[in-house]
Structure formats: structure tokens, C-alpha cells
N, C-alpha and C positions, 0 to 999 in steps of 0.2 A: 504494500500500500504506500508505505513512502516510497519507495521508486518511482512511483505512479506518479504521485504529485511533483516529485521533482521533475519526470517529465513534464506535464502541464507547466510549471514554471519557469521552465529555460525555455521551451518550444521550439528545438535545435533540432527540425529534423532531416535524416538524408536518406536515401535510399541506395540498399549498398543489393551486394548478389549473395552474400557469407551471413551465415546466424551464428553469430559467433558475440566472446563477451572479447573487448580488449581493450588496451589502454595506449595513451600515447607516452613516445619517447618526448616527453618534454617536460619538466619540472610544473609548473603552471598552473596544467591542464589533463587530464586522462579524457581518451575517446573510448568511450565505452560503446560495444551493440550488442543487442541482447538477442537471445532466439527467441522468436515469435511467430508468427503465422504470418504477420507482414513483416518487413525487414528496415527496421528504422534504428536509427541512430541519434543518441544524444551526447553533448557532450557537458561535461559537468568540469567546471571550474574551481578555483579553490581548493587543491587539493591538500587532506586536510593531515597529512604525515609531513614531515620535516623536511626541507630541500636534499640533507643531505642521505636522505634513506627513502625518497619518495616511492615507494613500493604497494601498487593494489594490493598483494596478501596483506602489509600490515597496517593498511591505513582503515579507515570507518567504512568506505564504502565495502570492503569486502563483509564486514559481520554482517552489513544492511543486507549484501547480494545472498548470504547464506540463507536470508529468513525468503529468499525467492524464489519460487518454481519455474528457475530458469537457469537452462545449463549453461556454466561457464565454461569455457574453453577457448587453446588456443590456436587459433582458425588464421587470423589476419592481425596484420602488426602495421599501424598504421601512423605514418610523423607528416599530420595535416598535408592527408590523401598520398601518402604515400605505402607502396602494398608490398606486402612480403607473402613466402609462401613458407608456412613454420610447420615443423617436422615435431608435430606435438601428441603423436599415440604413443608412443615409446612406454614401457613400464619397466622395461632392465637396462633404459639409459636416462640420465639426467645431466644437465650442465649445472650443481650446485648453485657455481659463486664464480666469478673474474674479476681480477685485480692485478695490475701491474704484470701486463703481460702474460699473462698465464690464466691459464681455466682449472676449474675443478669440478671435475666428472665423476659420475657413479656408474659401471659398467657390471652392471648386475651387483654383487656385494663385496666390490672393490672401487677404492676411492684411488684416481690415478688426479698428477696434476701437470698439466704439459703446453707446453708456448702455443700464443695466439697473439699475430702481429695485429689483430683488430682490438684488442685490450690496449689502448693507451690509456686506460684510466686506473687512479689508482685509489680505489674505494677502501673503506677497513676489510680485514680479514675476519668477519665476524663468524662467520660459518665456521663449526666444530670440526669438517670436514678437514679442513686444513691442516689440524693439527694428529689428522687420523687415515692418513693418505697411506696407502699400500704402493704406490708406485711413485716416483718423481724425474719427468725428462729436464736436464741442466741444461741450457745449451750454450756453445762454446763461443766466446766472442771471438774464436779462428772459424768459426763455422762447425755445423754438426751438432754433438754431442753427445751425453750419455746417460745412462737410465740409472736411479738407484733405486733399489726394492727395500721394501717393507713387508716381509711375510703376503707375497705373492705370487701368485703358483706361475710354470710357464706357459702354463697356459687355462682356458677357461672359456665356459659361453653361457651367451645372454639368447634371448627370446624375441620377436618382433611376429605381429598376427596383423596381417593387412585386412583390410574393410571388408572386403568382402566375405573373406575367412570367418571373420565374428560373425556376419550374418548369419552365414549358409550354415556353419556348423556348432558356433557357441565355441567351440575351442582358444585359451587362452592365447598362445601363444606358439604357431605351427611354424614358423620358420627360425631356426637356428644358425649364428652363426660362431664362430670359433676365433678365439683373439687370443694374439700370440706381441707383447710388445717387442718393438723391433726398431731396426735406423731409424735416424729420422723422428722420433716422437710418434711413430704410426704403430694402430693396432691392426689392423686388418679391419677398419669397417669407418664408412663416413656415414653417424648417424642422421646427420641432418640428408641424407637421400630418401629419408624412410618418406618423407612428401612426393617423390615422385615416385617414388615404388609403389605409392594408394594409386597415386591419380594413373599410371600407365595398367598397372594391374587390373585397374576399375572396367577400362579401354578393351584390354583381352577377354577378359570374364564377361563383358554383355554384348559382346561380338558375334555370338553363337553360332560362330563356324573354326574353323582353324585359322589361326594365328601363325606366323613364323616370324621370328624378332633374330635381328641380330644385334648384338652387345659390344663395342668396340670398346677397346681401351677398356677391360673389361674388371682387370685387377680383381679381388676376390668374390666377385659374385654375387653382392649384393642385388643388382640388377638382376639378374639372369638367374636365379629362386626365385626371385616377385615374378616375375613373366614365365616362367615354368607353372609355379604353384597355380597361377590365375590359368593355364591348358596352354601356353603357346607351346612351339618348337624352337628351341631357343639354339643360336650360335654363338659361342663364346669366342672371341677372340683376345690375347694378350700377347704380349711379347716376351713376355717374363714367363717360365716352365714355373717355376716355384710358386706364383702368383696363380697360374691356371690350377694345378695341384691342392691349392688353398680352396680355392674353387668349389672344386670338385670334393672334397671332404664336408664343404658348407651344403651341396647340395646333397650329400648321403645324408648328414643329422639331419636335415628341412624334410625328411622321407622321400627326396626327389634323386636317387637312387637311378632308378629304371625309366626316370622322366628323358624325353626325346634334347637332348642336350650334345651337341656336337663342341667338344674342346680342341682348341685351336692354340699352338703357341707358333707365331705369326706377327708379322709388320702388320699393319692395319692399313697402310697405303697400298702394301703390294696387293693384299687379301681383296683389297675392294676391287683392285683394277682388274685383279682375274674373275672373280664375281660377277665381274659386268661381262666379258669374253664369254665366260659359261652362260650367259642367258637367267641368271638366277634372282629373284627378285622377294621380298620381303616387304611384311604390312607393318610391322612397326623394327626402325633403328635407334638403337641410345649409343651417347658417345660421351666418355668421359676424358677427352685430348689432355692430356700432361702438358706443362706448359712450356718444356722441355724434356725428348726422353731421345734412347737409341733402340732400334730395333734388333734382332737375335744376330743381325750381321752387321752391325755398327750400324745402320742408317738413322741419319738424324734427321730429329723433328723438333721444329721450334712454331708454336701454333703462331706469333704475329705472321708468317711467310708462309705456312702449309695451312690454313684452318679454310681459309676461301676457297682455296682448292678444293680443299678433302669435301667439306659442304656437298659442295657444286656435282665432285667424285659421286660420293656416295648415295647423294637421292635419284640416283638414275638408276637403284640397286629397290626403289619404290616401289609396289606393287600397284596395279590402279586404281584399286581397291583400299589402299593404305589405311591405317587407322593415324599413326601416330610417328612424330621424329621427336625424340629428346636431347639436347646439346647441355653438356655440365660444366662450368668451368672458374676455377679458382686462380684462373689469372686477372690482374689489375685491368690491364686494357680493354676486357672485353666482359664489361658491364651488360646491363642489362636493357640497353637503348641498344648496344651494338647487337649483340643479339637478335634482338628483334628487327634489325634494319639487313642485319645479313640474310638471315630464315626467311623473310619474307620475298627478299630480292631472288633467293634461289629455290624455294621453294611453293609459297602461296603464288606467284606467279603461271606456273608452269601446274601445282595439281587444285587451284582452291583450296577451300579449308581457311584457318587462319593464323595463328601467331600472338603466343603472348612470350613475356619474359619478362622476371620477377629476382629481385632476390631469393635468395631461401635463409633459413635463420633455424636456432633453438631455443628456446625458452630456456631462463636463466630464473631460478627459484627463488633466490636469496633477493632476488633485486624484483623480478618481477616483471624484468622486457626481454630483450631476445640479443641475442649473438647473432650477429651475420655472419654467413658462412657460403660465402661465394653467391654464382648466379648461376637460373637455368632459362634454356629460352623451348617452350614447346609448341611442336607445330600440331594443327589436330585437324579430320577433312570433317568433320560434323561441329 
């Protein structure tokens, strides 16, 4: 009931596509939207926690939203209309807390804490977690660095159940993957994919015919479980044996075993050019280009000089029937305007369909907004 009236007295409202509850990054102000039956949006000023902890869990409006029969959740991330796409089902990943370079993550029931050049801020360490970490990446101001452990094992796995999954069968948690720390501050898994894993998966599963995806740049598998588990035929391609290997052991525990899954350790330049010579074509591609890598015979890739190419390459590998293209990418240059000016130029042209491209992000508990975490740009023909 006070929601209500609050509504009535600011009379702030917009019309959005997400039923979702959020807040803004900005001290201020929170944008809150609620799920409803219509899709409107208020936004409530005075936010009534501290500048320096402004946090929806601990400020008033969150007790008020408790007493509502309305679900919160994190959908859309929004800094005055600005849209993210947040990787928010997760129940055996959390991003804790960030401060001064570094995150702190829960990885099923271990607290690991490892560098994030997007953390230039340096908040308190208030989170318990910090002082109860099982893992910690150093890194070197020569470059690299090194892990130190705290009573944690070599290895471990966490749990992820895509939308559809819950649906159809109520099952917690049907896709497993398997994390091994290693170079670099990397486990084997980028959670914040799990947004494109719903939205491509969602694509396959109400397609209701077969599907054949190929996964490039394919690194351990996260992709290519989601597109399996939802019926495709999936092709795995990587350049790394050890990385495909990874793979393939993420796909036995996910029960996707016997699943129609072709592994490939392969350049993803050459693999496309001969693809297109065989005559082979595919309803949905993902592409996760490194922004710098070599292939199994040295060839080098640097995505500002090969990515327009490989684009242009690889949608000609499109069925005509296509459902979907997915582009992922953690390099600076190629934000989420370029994205969408490349996708469109090479592909809404030539099959219809459309184009968006968003950030992607993880909810950040301690604080209450979102981590960015690179961009995606997807193409879709419906």
C-alpha cells in the first residue's frame, strides 16, 4: 500500500519491455520497476541510506518492497536509460563485494578473490568474505601472477539450471561445470555468460525442429551445454586441446555425454573457410574472439584486424532459416555501439531479423548494483 501511494505521488511513469525491480547507479536516485501486468516504472528520489553505502538491500525501501507481492529481481541495470543484460539466476555463483581492484566471488562454497580492471573504486572491505577467502590471485606488476590457497581443493563444481530446465522439469540445477584455478586469475567459466546461455537456449528449445549451432572460440563449454541441453547439435570449436578436453568432461557431468556434440581443436579462421567449401550451414553461431590469441600452428589473431573479416566469414556458414548469431567480447574497443553497427552492417542486411547489443554485468550483493563484465551484440531473425 505505501508503494502505491508513492506511486501516485511522484507520477514518474515509463514504459519499459522487463518486469523487473532495479535500481540506478547513481547516489541520488534508484530506478526502481516492478512486475506487474502493465510495465511501468517509477522513480523515487531521496535515497534514504548514506552516500557512502547507498545500497537497495540496506536502505528502507527494500523492508517496504519485502511487505510487496512483487518479485524482485535482477533483470535490467539501468544509469538514466541506460540497459545492461545481468547474468542474475546463478545460485552457486555470487560476486560478494569489489574494492580496489579486485572482486570477491562465491563459487559454490568457496570464496576466491581475483583482479578486475573495472574496480577503480575503493569502497570499505566490509564483507566477512574477505577475511575468509579460500583462494587469492596476486598479480605481478611485471605482468601475470600467482594464486595463493587457503584450504582449497584442485579442483570443484558449481551448478547452473537454464529457464527452460526449471520449467519443463523443476530440476535444481542440471548443468555442471568443473573449475580448476589456473594462469591468468581464470577458473574455467565466465559467469556472467549465464544471460546469454537463457536467452540463446530459450531460441533452441521453442524452435521445435533441429537446431545445429556452432560455438567458436569455444574455451570450456559453457556455451555449447546450454545449446546441447536446450536439443541443438552442437560444434565445438577451440584451438586449445586442453580447453576442448575441459569441455568435454563439463559436458559428461551436465548428463550431455551421448549428446550430438562434435569437438574440434582447430583455428576458427581456417575451420570457417573450409565450412563454407563443404557447403555446411548452421541456425545458430556464438563467438567468443580472444582479443589476442594463436592458433595450434602459431597463426595469429588480433580481433581490431581479423573480427570484420571473420563476421562477414562466418555468416555465410547461416542457414536460411537461422535463429540466432551471438558475438562476446571483453575487449575495450568494441563496445556495445560497435557491435551493433558491425552485426547489422553484415548481417541484418543480407538475412532481416534484427540487432541489439548491451553490456552484460553481475550483481554485486554487498553494494547492490552490478559489475560490468564486457559486451554482447545479438543478432535474432524473429
Amino acid at each position: 500500500l505505501y508503494t502505491v501511494i508513492r506511486f501516485i505521488i511522484y507520477k514518474k511513469w515509463l514504459i519499459v519491455n522487463k518486469l523487473v525491480c532495479y535500481r540506478c547507479n547513481a547516489r541520488k536516485f534508484d530506478l526502481i520497476v516492478f512486475r506487474h501486468s502493465t510495465f511501468k516504472v517509477v522513480q523515487f528520489f531521496n535515497h534514504l541510506t548514506s552516500l557512502c553505502k547507498y545500497s537497495l538491500k540496506k536502505s528502507f525501501w527494500y523492508y517496504i518492497l519485502l511487505l510487496c507481492p512483487i518479485k524482485v529481481s535482477y533483470k535490467v541495470y539501468t544509469q538514466k536509460g541506460f540497459y545492461m543484460w545481468i547474468a542474475d539466476n546463478w545460485k552457486d555463483y555470487e560476486v560478494l563485494d569489489t574494492s580496489s581492484g579486485e572482486k570477491l566471488e562465491r563459487w559454490g562454497d568457496y570464496i576466491l578473490v581475483r583482479p578486475d580492471p573495472q574496480v577503480i573504486w575503493k569502497t570499505p572491505h566490509d564483507h566477512k568474505g574477505w577475511k575468509q577467502k579460500n583462494g587469492h590471485y596476486h598479480r605481478s606488476a611485471k605482468g601475470g601472477g600467482e594464486w595463493e590457497f587457503f584450504h582449497l581443493p584442485d579442483e570443484w563444481a558449481i551448478h547452473y539450471a537454464l529457464p527452460f530446465q526449471k520449467e519443463a522439469s523443476g530440476k535444481a540445477d542440471p548443468l555442471t561445470f568443473h573449475l580448476k584455478p589456473f594462469s591468468f586469475k581464470h577458473t574455467g567459466l565466465f559467469p556472467e555468460q549465464a544471460v546469454n546461455w537463457d536467452w540463446f537456449s530459450g531460441l533452441i528449445h521453442e524452435a521445435g525442429r533441429p537446431v545445429k549451432v556452432l560455438n567458436l572460440f569455444a574455451y570450456t563449454g559453457g556455451a555449447t551445454v546450454s545449446a546441447a541441453a536446450a536439443g541443438a547439435a552442437v560444434t565445438h570449436v577451440d584451438a586449445s586441446k586442453g580447453m576442448v578436453g575441459w569441455a568435454k568432461e563439463n559436458a559428461a557431468a551436465s548428463g550431455l555425454a551421448d549428446a550430438p556434440i562434435r569437438w574440434l581443436v582447430d583455428d576458427c579462421m581456417k575451420f570457417v573457410e573450409r565450412e563454407i567449401r563443404r557447403g555446411n550451414k548452421y541456425d545458430g553461431i556464438i563467438m567468443d574472439p580472444p582479443s589476442y590469441g594463436r592458433g595450434p600452428k602459431g597463426e595469429i589473431w588480433k580481433i581490431e584486424d581479423n573480427i570484420w573479416d571473420f563476421v562477414g566469414l562466418t555468416a555465410q556458414l547461416l542457414s536460411d532459416d537461422a535463429l540466432f548469431f551471438l558475438i562476446n567480447s571483453y575487449t575495450t574497443g568494441l563496445q556495445p555501439a560497435v557491435l551493433s553497427y558491425m552485426m547489422n552492417s553484415t548481417l541484418t542486411k543480407k538475412f532481416g531479423g534484427h540487432v541489439e547489443a548491451e553490456e552484460i554485468g553481475l550483481p554485486v550483493t554487498e553494494s547492490g548494483l552490478v559489475l560490468p563484465c564486457g559486451a554482447s551484440g545479438r543478432w535474432q531473425r524473429k
